[in-house]
BATORVEX-483725 format. One record per residue: residue in one letter; x, y, z of N, C-alpha, C in turn. Coordinates in steps of 0.05 Angstrom, whole numbers, plus 32768, in hexadecimal, padded with zeros to 4 digits. Example, Ala and Ser with C-alpha at 12.3 -4.5 7.8 and 13.67 -1.06 7.14 Angstrom:
BEGIN
a81087F8E809C80F67FA6809C81087FBE809Cs81017FD3808E81117FEB808F81028001809D
//
This chain:
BEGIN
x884C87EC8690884087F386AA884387DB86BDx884887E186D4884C87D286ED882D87C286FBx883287BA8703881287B38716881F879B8729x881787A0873E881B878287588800876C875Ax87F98762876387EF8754876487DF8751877Dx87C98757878587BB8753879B87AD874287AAx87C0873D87BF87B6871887CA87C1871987DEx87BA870887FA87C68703880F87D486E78808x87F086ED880F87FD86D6880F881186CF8833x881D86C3882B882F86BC8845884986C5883Cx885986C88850887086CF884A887E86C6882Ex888B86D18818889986C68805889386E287E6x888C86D887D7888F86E287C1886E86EA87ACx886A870887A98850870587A288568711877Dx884A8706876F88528705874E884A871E874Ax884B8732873888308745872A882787348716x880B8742871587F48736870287FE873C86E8x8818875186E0881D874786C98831873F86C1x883E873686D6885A871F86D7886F873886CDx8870874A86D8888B876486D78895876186F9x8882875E8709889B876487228887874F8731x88A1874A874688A18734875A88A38745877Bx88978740878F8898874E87A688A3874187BDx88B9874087C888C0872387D788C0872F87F9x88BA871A880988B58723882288C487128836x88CE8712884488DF86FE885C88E487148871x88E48703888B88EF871188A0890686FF88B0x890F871988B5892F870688CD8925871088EBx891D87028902891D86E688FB890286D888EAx890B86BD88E188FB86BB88C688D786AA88DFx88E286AA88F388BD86AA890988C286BB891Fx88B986D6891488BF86E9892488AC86EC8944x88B986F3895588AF86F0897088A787128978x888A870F898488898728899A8890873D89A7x889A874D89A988AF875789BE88C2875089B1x88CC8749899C88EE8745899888EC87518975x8905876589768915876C894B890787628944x88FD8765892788FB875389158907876988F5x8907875B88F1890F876988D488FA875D88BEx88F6877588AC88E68762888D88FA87748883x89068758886A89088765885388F8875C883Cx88F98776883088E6876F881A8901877487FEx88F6876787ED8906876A87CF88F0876687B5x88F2877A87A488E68786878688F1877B8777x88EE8768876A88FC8755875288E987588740x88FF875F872588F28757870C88E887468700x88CB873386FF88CD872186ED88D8871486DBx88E3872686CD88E6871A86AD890A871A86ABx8911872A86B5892E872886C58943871986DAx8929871886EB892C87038706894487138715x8944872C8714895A87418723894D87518738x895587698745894E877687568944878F8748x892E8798873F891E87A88738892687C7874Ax893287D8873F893E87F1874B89258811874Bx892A8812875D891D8832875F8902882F8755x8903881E877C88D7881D877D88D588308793x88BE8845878B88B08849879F889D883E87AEx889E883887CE888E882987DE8885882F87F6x887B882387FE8866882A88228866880C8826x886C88098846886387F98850885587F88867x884287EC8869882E87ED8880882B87D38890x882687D488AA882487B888B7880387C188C7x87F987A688C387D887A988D587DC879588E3x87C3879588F687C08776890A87A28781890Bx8792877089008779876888FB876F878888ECx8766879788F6875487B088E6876987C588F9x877F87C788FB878A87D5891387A387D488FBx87AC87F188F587CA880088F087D987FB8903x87F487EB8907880987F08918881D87FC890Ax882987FF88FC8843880788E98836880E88CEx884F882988C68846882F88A28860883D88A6x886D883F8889887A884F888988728860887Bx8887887D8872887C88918866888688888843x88838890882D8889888C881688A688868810x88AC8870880D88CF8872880D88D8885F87EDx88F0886987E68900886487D38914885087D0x890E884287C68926882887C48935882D87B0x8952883887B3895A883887918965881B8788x8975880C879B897C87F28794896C87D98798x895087E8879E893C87C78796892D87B987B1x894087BF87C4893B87AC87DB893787BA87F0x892C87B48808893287CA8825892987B08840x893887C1884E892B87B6886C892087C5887Cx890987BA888488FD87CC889B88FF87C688AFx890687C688CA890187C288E288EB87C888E8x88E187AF88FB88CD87B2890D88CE87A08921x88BA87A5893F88B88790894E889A878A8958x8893877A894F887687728955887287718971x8858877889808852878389938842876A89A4x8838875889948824874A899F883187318988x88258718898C88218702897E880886FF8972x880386F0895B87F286EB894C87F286F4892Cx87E686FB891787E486F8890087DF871988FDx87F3871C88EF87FB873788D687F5873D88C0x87EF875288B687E9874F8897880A876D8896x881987618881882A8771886F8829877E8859x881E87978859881C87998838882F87B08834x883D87AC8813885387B6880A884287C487EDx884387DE87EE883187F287DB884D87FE87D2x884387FC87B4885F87F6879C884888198796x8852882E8797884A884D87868858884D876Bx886E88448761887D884D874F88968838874Dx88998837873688B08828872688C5883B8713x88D7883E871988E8884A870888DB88678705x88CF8872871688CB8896871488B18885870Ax88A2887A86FD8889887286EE887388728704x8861888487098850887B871C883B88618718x88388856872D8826883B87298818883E8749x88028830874A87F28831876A87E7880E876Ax87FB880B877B87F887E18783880687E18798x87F787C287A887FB87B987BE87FB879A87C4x8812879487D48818877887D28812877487EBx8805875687FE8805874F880B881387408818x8815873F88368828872288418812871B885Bx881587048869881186FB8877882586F58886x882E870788A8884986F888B6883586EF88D4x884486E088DB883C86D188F7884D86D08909x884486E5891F885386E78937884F86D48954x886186C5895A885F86BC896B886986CD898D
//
């Protein structure tokens, strides 16, 4: 069984609590601005493999303080990785969280955090 790890971190890489998968977070550009693209990608790496962890089910949601701006609807990664577009609306501090439902058809219910900072 799968499990993530629940913690606010900063942009980069959040472990699961039982060292099976890795949740990685970056955006292009990597200090994303206001009003302008931004892209996150996120990538599902195997722990114990150190590869790209295939066919996760996921959600991603973006907040700014107690306030929903972005979610997506339930989506499927079969090769591990995805990009989301987005463009932040305002400047200041984000919370990212990446909700892992399922691994390999296996249902699981976890959520990873990020911290991004919009200037």
């Amino acid at each position: 069984m799968y499990t993530v790890e629940k913690n606010n971190d900063t942009r980069g890489t959040n472990q699961s609590s039982n060292e099976n998968l890795k949740i990685g977070l970056s955006t292009n550009p990597e200090n994303p601005i206001a009003g302008q693209p931004t892209q996150l990608n996120v990538s599902f790496i195997d722990n114990q493999t150190n590869s790209i962890e295939e066919h996760v089910d996921y959600k991603v949601t973006i907040m700014k303080g107690e306030t929903q701006v972005f979610t997506t609807p339930l989506l499927h990664a079969a090769d591990g990785s995805i990009i989301v577009p987005y463009q932040f609306q305002d400047s200041g501090s984000y919370n990212v969280m990446v909700e892992v439902d399922g691994i390999w058809f296996m249902p699981i219910s976890d959520t990873a955090q990020f911290t991004v900072n919009v200037g």
